[in-house]
VOMAR-706193 format. One record per residue (C-alpha): residue number from 0; residue in three letters; x, y, z. Coordinates in steps of 0.001 Angstrom, whole numbers, padded with zeros to 6 digits, always signed. Example, Ala and Ser with C-alpha at 12.3 -4.5 7.8 and 13.67 -1.06 7.14 Angstrom:
residues 2
REC_0_ALA_+012300_-004500_+007800
REC_1_SER_+013670_-001060_+007140
end
This chain:
residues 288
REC_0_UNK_+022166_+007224_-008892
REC_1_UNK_+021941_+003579_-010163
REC_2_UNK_+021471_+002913_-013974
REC_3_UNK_+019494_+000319_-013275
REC_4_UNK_+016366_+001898_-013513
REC_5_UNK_+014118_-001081_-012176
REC_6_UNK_+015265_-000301_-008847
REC_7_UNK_+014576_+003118_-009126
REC_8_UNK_+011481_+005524_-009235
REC_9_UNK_+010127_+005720_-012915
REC_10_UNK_+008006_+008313_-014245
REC_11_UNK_+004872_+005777_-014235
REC_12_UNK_+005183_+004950_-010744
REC_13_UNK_+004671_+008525_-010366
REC_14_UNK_+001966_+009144_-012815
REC_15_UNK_+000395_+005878_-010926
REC_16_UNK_+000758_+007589_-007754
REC_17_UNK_-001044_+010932_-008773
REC_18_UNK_-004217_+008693_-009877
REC_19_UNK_-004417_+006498_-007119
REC_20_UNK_-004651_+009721_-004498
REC_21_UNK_-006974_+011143_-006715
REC_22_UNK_-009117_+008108_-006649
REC_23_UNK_-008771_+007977_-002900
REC_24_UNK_-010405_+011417_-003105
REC_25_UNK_-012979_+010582_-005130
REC_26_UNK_-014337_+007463_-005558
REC_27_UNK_-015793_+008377_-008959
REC_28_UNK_-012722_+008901_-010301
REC_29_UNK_-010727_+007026_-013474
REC_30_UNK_-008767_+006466_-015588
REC_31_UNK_-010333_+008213_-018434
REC_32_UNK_-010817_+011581_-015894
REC_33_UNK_-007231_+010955_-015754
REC_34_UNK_-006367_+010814_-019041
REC_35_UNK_-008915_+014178_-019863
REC_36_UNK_-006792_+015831_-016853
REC_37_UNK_-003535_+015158_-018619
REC_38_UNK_-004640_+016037_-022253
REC_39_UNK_-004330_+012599_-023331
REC_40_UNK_-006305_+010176_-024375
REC_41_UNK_-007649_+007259_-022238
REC_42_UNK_-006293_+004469_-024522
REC_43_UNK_-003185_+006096_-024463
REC_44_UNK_-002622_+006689_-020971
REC_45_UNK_-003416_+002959_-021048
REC_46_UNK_-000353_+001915_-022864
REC_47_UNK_+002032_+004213_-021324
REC_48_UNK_+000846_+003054_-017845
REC_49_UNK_+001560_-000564_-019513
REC_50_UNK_+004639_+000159_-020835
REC_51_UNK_+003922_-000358_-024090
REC_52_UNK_+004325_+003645_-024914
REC_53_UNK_+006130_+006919_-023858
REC_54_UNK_+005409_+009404_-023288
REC_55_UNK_+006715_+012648_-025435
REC_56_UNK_+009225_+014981_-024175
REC_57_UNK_+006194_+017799_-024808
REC_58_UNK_+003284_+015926_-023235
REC_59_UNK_+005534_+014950_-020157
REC_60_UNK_+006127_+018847_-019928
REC_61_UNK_+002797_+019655_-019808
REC_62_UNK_+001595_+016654_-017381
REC_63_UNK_+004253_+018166_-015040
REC_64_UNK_+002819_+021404_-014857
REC_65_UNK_-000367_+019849_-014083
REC_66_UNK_+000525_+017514_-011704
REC_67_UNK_+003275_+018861_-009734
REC_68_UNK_+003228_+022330_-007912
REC_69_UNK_+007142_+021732_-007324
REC_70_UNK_+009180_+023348_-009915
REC_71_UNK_+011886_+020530_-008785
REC_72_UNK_+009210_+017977_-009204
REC_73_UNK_+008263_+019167_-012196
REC_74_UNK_+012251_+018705_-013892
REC_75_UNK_+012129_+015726_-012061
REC_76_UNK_+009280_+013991_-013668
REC_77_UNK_+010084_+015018_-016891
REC_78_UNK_+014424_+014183_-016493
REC_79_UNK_+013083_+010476_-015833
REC_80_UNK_+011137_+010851_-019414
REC_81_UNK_+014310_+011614_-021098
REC_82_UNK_+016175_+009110_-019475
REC_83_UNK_+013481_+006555_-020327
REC_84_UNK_+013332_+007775_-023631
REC_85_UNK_+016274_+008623_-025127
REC_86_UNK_+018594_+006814_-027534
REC_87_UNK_+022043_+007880_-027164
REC_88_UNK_+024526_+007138_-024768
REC_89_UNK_+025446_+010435_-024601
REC_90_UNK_+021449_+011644_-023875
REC_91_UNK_+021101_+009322_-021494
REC_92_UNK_+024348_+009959_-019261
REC_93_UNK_+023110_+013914_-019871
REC_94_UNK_+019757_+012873_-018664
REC_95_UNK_+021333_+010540_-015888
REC_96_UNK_+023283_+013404_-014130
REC_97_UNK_+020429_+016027_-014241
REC_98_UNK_+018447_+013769_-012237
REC_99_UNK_+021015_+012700_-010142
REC_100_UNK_+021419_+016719_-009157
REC_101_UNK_+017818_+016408_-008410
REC_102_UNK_+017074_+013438_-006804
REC_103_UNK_+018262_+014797_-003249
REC_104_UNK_+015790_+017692_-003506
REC_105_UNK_+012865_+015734_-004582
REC_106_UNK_+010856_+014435_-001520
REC_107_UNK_+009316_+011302_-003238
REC_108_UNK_+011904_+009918_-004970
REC_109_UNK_+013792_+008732_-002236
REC_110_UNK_+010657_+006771_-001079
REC_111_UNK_+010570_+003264_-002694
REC_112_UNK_+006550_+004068_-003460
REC_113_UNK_+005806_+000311_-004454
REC_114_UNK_+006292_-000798_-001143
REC_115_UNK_+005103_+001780_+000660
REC_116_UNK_+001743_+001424_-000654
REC_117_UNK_+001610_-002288_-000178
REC_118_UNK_+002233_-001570_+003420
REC_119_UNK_-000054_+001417_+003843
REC_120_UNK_-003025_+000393_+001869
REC_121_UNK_-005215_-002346_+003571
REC_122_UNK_-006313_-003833_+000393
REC_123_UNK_-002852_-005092_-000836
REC_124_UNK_-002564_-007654_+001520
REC_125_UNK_-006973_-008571_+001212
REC_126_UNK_-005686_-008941_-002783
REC_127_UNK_-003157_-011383_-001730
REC_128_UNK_-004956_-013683_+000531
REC_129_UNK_-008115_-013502_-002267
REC_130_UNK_-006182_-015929_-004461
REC_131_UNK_-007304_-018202_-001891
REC_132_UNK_-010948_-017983_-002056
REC_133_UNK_-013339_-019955_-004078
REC_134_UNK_-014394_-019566_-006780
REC_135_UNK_-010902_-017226_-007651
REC_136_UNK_-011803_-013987_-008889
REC_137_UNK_-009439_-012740_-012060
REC_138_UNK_-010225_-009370_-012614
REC_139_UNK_-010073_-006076_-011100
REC_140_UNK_-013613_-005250_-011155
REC_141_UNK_-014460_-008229_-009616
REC_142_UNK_-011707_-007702_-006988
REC_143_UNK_-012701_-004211_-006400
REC_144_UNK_-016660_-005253_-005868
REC_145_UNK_-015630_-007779_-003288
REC_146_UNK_-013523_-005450_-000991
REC_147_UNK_-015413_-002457_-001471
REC_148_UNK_-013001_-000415_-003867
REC_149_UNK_-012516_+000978_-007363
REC_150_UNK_-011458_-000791_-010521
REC_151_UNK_-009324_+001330_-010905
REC_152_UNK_-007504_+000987_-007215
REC_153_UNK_-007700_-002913_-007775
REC_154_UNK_-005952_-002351_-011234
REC_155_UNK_-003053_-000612_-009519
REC_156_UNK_-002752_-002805_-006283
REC_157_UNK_-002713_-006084_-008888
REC_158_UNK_+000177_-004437_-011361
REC_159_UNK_+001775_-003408_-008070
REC_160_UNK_+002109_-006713_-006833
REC_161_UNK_+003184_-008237_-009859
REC_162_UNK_+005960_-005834_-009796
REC_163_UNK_+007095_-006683_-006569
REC_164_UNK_+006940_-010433_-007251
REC_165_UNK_+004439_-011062_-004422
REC_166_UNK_+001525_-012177_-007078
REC_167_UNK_+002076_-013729_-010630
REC_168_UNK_-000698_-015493_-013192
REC_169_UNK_-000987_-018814_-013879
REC_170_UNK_-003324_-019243_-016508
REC_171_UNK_-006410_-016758_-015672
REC_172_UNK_-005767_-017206_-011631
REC_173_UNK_-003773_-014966_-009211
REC_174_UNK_-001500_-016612_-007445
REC_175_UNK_+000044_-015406_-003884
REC_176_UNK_+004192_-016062_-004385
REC_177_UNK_+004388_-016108_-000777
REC_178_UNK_+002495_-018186_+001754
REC_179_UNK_+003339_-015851_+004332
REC_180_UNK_+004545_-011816_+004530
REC_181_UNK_+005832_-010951_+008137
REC_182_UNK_+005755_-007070_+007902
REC_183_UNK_+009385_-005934_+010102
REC_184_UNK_+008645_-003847_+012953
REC_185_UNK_+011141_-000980_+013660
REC_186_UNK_+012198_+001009_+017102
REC_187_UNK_+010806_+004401_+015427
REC_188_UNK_+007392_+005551_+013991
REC_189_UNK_+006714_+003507_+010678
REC_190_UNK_+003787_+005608_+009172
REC_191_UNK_+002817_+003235_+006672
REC_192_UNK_+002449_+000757_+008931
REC_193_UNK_+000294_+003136_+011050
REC_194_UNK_-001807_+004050_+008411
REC_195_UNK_-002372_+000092_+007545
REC_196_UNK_-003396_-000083_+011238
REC_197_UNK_-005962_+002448_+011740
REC_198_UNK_-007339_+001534_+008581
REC_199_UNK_-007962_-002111_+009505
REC_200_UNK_-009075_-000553_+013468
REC_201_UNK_-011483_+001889_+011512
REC_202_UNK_-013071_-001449_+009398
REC_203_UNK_-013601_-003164_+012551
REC_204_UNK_-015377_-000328_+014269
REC_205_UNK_-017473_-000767_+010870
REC_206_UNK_-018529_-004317_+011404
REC_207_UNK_-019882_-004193_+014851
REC_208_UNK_-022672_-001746_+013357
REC_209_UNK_-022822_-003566_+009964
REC_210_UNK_-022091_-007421_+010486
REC_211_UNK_-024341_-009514_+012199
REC_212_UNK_-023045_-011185_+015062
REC_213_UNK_-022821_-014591_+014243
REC_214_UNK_-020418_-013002_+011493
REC_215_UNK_-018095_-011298_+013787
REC_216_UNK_-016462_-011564_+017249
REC_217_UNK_-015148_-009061_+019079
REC_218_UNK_-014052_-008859_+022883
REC_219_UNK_-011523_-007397_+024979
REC_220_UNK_-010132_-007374_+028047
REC_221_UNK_-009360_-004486_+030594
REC_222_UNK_-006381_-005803_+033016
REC_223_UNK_-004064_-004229_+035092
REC_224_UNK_-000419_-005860_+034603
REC_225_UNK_+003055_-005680_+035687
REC_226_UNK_+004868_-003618_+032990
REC_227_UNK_+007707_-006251_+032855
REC_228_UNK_+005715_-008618_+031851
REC_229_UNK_+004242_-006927_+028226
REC_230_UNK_+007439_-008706_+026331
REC_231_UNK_+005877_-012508_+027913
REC_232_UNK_+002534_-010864_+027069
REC_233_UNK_+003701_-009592_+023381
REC_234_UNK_+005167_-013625_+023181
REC_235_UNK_+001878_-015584_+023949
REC_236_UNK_-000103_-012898_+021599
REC_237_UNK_+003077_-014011_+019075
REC_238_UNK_+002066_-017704_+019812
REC_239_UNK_-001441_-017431_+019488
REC_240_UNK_-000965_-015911_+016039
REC_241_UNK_+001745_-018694_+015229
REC_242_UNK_-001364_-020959_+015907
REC_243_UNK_-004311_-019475_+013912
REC_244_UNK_-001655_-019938_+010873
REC_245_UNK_-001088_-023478_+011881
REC_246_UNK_-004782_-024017_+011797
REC_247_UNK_-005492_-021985_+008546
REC_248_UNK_-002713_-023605_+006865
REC_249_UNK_-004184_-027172_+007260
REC_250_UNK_-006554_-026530_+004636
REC_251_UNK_-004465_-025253_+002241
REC_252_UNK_-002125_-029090_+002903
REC_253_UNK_-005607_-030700_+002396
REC_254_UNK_-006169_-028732_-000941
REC_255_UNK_-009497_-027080_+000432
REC_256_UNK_-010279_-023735_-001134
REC_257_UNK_-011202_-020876_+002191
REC_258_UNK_-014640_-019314_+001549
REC_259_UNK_-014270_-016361_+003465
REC_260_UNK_-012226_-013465_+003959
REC_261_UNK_-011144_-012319_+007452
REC_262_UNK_-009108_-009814_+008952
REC_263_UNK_-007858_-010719_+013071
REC_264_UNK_-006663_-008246_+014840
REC_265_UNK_-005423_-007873_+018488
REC_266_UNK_-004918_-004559_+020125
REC_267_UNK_-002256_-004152_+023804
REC_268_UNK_-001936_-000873_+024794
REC_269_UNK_-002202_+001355_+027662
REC_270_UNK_-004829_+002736_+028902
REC_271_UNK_-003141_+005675_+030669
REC_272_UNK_-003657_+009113_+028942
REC_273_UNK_-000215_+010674_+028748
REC_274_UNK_-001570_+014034_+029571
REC_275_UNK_-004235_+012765_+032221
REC_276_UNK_-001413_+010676_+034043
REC_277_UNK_+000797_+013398_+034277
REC_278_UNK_-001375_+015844_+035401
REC_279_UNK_-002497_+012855_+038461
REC_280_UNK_+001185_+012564_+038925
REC_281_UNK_+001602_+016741_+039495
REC_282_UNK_-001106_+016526_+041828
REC_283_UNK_-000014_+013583_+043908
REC_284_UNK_+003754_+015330_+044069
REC_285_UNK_+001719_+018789_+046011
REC_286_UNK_+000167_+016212_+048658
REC_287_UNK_+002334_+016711_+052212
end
């Protein structure tokens, strides 16, 4: 296990974790239902989240048992306290090797949770793009009333990407680090980027019901195609995507603020039910 602990999962990404899927549950949740969950109190949850406080050896002992049914989890979340937290060499190389003994048994420590989440959750990358619109919004209650989402979830996604260098401040303003994030696809099942998918598929179903028309445009098209030619297909979908940046990057070069916020998605799939098509395949194999 690396010492440096940056790179590594900390006991507040953790404790970050647990509130944001308990906000997901329940959209009244917060910080302060937090804090009463974990026997502490809000302000201080507040500056341990910050990093401007740690947690106790005792307190992380009980949060464990509250938050984690995993006995493994449980030493887990408190052997990255002790690390954190301790003084001596000698502590934290004690520390260092307990959780090095544990980190192969503990399911989400091997996940780099940061990034995971900006991948997963739609509103990382609707943050991002925000520090574009005018007039800027600064806080997380304002962020979180424009998208549709807690405080509290804005909050995390914000600190989150300040972590992971892909927002900073200037001043009072967000600003995006990166003009553009190309997500890397991968031969396998990515289910983070899945998840960010049939999120942003489940918001467009949304807006044919709730956004006028003049707001919106959707079509589609229902083609039959050679299969050898969905890589030319996947290229000119790749081009026409290269152009909408083209075009939305002129403003930016022309210092004009966007006004809106828009998500563009294109869906190429086929049609063919796996178990319907076999089943038509069976049949047509019987014929004589």
């Amino acid at each position: 296990m690396n010492t440096t602990t940056e790179q590594q999962t900390t006991y507040r990404d953790l404790l970050r974790s647990k509130l944001e899927q308990r906000c997901k549950s329940n959209a009244g949740y917060s910080l302060r239902a937090f804090a009463r969950d974990l026997r502490l109190q809000a302000s201080q949850l507040s500056r341990v989240l910050n990093g401007k406080q740690h947690l106790s050896i005792i307190s992380a002992t009980v949060i464990a048992e509250t938050l984690f049914k995993n006995k493994r989890e449980r030493d887990f979340f408190v052997g990255l306290v002790e690390f954190e937290t301790s003084k001596k060499v000698e502590q934290k190389k004690r520390a260092l090797e307990k959780l090095g003994t544990l980190e192969s048994k503990v399911e989400f420590v091997n996940l780099q949770a940061d990034v995971f989440n900006v991948i997963s959750e739609w509103y990382h990358f609707a943050i991002m793009d925000l520090t574009f619109i005018a007039p800027k919004l600064t806080s997380a209650a304002s962020i979180g009333s424009y998208l549709g989402i807690s405080t509290i979830e804005a909050k995390l996604a914000l600190e989150r990407l300040e972590r992971l260098g892909l927002l900073k401040r200037e001043g009072r303003h967000w600003v995006k680090t990166h003009s553009k994030l190309v997500m890397p696809t991968s031969k396998g099942p990515n289910h983070a980027l899945r998840h960010f998918h049939k999120q942003m598929i489940n918001k467009a179903i949304k807006s044919i019901d709730e956004q006028p028309v003049e707001q919106r445009y959707v079509t589609g098209k229902t083609m039959s195609i050679l299969r050898e030619d969905l890589p030319k297909l996947q290229e000119l979908v790749q081009d026409f995507f290269q152009n909408v940046t083209d075009l939305i990057g002129q403003h930016s070069q022309r210092g004009q603020d966007s006004n809106a916020l828009y998500q563009l998605n294109v869906q190429l799939f086929d049609l063919k039910d796996p178990k319907g098509g076999t089943r038509y395949e069976n049949s047509q194999s019987t014929v004589n």
